[in-house]
Each structure stands twice: as C-alpha cells, then as structure tokens.
ROTI-831308 format. One record per residue (C-alpha): x, y, z; residue in one letter; residue number from 1. Coordinates in nm, 3 decimals, always signed. Layout:
NODE       u       v       w voro volum
NODE       X       Y       Z    a   NUM
...
This chain:
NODE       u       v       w voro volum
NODE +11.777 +11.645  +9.812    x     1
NODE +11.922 +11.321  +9.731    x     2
NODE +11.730 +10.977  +9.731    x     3
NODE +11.982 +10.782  +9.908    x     4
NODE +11.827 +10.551 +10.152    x     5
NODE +11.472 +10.672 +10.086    x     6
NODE +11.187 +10.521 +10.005    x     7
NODE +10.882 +10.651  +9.790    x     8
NODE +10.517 +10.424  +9.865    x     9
NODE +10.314 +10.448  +9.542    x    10
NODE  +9.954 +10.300  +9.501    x    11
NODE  +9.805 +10.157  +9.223    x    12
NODE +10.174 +10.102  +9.058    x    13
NODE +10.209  +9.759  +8.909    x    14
NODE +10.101  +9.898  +8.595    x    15
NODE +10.083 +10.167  +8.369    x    16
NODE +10.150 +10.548  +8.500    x    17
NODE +10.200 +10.394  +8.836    x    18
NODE +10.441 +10.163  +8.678    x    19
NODE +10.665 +10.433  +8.492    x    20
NODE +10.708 +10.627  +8.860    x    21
NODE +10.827 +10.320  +9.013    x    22
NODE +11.108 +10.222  +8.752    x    23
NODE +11.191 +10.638  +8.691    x    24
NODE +11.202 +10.682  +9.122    x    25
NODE +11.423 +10.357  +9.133    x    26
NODE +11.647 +10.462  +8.867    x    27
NODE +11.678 +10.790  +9.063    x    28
NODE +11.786 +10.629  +9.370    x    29
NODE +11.480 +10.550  +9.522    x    30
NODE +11.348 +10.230  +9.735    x    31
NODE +11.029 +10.184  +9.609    x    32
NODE +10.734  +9.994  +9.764    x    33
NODE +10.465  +9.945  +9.492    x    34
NODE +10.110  +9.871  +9.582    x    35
NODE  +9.829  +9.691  +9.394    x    36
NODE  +9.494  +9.529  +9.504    x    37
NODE  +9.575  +9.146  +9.419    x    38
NODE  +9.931  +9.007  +9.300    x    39
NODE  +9.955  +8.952  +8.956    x    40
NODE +10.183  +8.862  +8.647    x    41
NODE +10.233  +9.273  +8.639    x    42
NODE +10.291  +9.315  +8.983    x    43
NODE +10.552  +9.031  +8.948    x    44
NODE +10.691  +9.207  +8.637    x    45
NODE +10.757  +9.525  +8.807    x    46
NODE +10.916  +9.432  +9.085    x    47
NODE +11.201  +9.230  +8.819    x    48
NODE +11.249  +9.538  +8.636    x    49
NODE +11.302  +9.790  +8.943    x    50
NODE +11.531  +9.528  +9.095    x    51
NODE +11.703  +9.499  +8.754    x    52
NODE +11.780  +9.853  +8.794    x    53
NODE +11.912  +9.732  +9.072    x    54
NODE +11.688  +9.936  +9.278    x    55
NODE +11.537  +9.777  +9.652    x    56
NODE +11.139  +9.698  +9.617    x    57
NODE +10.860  +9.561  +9.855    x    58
NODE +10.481  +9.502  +9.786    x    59
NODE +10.211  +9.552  +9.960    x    60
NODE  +9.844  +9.450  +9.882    x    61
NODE  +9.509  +9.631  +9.965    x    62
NODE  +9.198  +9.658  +9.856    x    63
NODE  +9.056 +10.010  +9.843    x    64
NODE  +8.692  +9.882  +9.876    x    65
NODE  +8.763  +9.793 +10.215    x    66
NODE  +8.889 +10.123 +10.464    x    67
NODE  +8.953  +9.949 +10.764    x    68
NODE  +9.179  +9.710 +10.630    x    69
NODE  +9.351  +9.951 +10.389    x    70
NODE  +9.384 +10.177 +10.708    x    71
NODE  +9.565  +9.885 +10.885    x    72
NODE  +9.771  +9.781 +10.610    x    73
NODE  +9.917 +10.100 +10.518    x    74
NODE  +9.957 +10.199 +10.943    x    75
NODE +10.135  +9.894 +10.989    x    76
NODE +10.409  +9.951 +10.668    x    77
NODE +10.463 +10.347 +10.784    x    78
NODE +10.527 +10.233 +11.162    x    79
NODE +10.788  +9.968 +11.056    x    80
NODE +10.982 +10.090 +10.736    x    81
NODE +11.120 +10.446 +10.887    x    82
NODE +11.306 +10.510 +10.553    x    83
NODE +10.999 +10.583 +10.380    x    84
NODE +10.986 +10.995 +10.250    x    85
NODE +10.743 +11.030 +10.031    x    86
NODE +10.375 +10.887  +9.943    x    87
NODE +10.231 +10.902  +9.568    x    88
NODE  +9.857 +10.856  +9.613    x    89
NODE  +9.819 +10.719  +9.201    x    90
NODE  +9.558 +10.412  +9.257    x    91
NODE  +9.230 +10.567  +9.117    x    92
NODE  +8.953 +10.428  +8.908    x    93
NODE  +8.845 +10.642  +8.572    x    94
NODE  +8.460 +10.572  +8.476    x    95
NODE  +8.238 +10.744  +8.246    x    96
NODE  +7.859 +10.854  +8.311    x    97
NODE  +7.696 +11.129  +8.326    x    98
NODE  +7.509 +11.262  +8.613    x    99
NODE  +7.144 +11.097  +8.571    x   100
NODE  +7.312 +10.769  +8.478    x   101
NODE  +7.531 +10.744  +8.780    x   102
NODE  +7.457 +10.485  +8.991    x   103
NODE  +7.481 +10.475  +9.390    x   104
NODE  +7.716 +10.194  +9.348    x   105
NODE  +7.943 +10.357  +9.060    x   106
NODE  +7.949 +10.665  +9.278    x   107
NODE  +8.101 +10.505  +9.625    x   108
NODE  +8.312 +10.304  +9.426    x   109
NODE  +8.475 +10.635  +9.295    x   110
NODE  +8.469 +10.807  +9.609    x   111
NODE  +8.624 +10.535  +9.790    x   112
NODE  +8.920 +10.483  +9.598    x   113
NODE  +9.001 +10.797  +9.444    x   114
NODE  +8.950 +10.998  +9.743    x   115
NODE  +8.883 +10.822 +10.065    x   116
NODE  +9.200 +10.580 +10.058    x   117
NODE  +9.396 +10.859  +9.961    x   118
NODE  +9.239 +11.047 +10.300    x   119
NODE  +9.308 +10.748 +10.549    x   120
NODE  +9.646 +10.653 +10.330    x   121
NODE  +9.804 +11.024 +10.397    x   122
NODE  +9.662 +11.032 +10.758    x   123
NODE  +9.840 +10.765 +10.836    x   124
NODE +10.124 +10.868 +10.658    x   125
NODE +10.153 +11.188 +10.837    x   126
NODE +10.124 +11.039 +11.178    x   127
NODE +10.369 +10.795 +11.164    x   128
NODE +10.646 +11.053 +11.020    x   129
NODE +10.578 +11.269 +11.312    x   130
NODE +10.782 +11.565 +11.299    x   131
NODE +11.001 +11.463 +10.993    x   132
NODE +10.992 +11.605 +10.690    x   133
NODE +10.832 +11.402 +10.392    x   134
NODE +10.658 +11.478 +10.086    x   135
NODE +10.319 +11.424  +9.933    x   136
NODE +10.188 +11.372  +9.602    x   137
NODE  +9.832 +11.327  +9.481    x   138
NODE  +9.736 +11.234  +9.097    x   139
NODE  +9.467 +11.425  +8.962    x   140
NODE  +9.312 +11.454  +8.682    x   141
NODE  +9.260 +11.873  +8.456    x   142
NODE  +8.891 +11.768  +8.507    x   143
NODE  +8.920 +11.820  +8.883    x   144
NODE  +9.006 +12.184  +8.790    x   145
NODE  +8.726 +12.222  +8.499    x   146
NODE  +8.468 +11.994  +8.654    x   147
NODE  +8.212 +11.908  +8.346    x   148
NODE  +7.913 +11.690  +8.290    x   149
NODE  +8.103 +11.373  +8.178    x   150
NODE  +8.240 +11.112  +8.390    x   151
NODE  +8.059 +11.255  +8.651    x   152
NODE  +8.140 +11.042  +8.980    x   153
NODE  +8.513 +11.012  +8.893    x   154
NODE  +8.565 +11.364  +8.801    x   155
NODE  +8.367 +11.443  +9.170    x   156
NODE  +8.609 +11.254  +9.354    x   157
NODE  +8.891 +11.387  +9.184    x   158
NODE  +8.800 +11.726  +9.243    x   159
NODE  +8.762 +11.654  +9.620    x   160
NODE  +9.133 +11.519  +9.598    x   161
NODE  +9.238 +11.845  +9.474    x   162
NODE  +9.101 +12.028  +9.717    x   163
NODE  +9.206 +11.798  +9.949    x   164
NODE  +9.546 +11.875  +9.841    x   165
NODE  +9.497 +12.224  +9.972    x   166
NODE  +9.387 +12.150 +10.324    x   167
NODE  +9.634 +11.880 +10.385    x   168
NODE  +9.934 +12.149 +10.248    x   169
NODE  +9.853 +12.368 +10.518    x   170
NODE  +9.745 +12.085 +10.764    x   171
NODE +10.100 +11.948 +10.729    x   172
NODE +10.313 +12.242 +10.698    x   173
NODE +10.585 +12.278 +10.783    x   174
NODE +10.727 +11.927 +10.777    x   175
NODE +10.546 +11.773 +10.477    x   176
NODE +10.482 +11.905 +10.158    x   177
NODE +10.165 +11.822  +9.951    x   178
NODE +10.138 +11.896  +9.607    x   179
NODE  +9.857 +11.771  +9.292    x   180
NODE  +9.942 +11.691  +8.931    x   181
NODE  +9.644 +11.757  +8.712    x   182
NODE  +9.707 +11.502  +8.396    x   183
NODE  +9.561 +11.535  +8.069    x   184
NODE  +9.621 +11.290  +7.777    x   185
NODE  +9.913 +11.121  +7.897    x   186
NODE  +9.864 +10.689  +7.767    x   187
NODE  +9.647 +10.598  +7.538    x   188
NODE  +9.417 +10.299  +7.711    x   189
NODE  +9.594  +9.967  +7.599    x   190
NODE  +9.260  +9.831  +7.464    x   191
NODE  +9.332 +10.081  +7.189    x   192
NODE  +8.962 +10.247  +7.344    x   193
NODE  +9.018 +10.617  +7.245    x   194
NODE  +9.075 +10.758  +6.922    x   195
NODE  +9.276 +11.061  +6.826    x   196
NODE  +9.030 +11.271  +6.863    x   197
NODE  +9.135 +11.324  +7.251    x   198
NODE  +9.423 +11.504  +7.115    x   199
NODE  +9.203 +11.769  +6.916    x   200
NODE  +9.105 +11.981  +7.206    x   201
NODE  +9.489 +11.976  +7.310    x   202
NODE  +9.670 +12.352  +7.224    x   203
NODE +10.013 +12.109  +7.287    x   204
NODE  +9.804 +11.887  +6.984    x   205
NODE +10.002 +11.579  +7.087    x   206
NODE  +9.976 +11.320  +7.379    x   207
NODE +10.255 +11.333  +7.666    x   208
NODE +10.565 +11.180  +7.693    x   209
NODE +10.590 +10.969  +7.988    x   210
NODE +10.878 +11.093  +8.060    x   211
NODE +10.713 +11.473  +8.080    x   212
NODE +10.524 +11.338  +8.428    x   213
NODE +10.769 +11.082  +8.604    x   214
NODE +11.050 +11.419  +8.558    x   215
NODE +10.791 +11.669  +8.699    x   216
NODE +10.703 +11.377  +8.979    x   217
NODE +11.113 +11.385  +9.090    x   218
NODE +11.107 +11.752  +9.060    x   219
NODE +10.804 +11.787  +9.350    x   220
NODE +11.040 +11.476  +9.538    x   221
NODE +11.380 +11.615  +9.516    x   222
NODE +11.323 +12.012  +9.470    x   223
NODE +11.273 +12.250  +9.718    x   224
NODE +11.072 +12.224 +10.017    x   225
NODE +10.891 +12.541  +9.965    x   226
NODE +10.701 +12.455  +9.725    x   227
NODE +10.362 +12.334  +9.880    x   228
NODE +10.019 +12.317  +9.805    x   229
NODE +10.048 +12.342  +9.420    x   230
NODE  +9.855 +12.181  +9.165    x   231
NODE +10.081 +12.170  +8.847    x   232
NODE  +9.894 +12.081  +8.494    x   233
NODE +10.083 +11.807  +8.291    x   234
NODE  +9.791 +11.821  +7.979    x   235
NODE  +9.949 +12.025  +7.720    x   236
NODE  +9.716 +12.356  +7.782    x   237
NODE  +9.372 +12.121  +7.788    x   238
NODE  +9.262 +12.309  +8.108    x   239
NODE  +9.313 +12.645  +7.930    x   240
NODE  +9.008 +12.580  +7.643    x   241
C-alpha cells in the first residue's frame, strides 16, 4: 500500500516517540496531523521539520482529562478530513507507584489517558470511516503483557489497551485493522532519570534504535491487511525473563 494522499492522526506527537513517527510517516509519504494537549515551542518545532520534509501537517489540540471535549474534537477532524487512513493512539502518561501508594487521583489520571481517550478516539475513528478500510495502532508498553507490582496504575491501563486491542480487531474486521506494539527500553528520559541499569534485564543488552519502532510502525501501515489483532514486542526479549 502506498501513502499517497493519506493521512496518519497520531496523539501525543509533538515530542519524543510520537515525534520520530511523525517525521518517519512524513518522510514515507504520509500527511500527518500531530496532536498535543497545549501548543508549544515543540509542537511548533515539529510541524517545521515534517513540512521541511516537505511533508503536509495539521494540529489539533485536546486535553485527555476532559472526554467530552476530546470526543468532539477528534469527531469533528474524522468527519471533515476524509483522507485520513490510519490512527496511532501514542499520547499516554508513564507514572510509578506501587499498588498501596496509588492514589484515586493518580489512578483516573492513567486510566483516562492511556486507555479511555484511546476508547472514544478509535470509536470515533471507526465510525466516521464507515465501511473503508483503515488501520489502527495502539502503543503499549511489555508491562501490559507481564503485568508486575511497579507502576501499578499505568501498567493497569496499559494492559486494558492491550486487550482492548483484541476486541476492537475483531470489532472492526474486516475493514480496519488493529494491531499493539509492546515497547521496552526504547529513549532514555531526557532528564537523564534512568541509569543503565534498565538495560541489564534486556537479553538484546542494549536500548532500541528509534529507527527499530517507527520501521515496524510503517510495516503494520503499509503491509498487508491480514495481519490483525497482533501485539508485536519491540523490547529486545525483556518480556521473555
């Protein structure tokens, strides 16, 4: 499938990971409408790059906290820009806490952007492409698989995304494909906030290339269509141990 006058909506993608699909999608071919919750230097910086690609790029703005007005937001952009394929649901939040320290607060916070915008996001998506074929993808996290006792609300909501991923593969068959990427150690945080040591439990002993995810992201956009309802690990084995 080629990206010719197609457009791929990704959320949460002024910056980092998010960031690196938008310029990899636009250098593919892809239109590209990046999403962040308030406009910003980085927001501003990403939309120069992709359109020094010479790629075509909108923004939109939301705020995850807030479901009826993400809900409207994202209705209104699938009803009026028909070129849009494919939806990357990336925005997420990534707190730590265990289970007795999680607080109410720190818990619906979690749930509602890492899996209930992602619900009302893809529901809308679905119902304005109808009956035309379009793809899903949904960021995860190898915890989701190998839920453990740390970082317990985020690793809770991203396990109900990946099973979420399941029921909306067969819920949208056979027009639109939804598939998960489970990520391990993929950037480093850029206040320099984990040490080396993530790497340790890594058989791959290394942290990804960049390059390793936004390649495996146009794989799941341009391959074939029957590939659905697969979660594919990008952590170099961490799942496995």
């Amino acid at each position: 499938m080629k990206a010719n006058n197609k457009t791929v909506v990704i959320t949460g993608s002024a910056r980092r990971l998010g960031r690196e699909m938008a310029l990899a999608l636009a250098s593919s071919g892809f239109s590209i409408v990046i999403h962040s919750s308030a406009e910003s230097p980085e927001v501003k910086n990403t939309i120069l790059e992709i359109k020094s690609l010479g790629g075509k790029v909108k923004f939109i703005r939301s705020d995850f906290s807030d479901p009826e007005t993400t809900t409207k937001v994202f209705s209104g952009l699938f009803d009026s820009d028909k070129s849009i394929y494919a939806l990357i649901n990336n925005a997420s939040i990534f707190q730590g806490g265990s289970f007795l320290e999680t607080t109410y607060d720190e818990w619906q916070k979690n749930i509602s952007i890492n899996l209930s915008a992602p619900f009302l996001i893809s529901q809308s998506f679905a119902r304005a492409m109808g009956s035309k074929p379009g793809r899903i993808i949904n960021m995860l996290d190898w915890r989701a698989l190998r839920p453990g006792k740390d970082h317990f609300a985020y690793t809770i909501s991203k396990a109900g995304l990946a099973s979420m991923t399941s029921s909306m593969a067969l819920a949208l068959a056979p027009n639109i494909t939804v598939n998960g990427l489970a990520l391990g150690a993929i950037l480093p945080p850029s206040d320099g906030g984990y040490s080396e040591s993530v790497i340790k439990p890594v058989p791959a002993a290394r942290w990804a290339d960049v390059k390793e995810v936004t390649d495996t992201v146009i794989f799941l956009l341009t391959g074939p269509e029957y590939i659905t309802g697969e979660i594919i690990h990008i952590d170099g084995g961490r799942h496995l141990v």
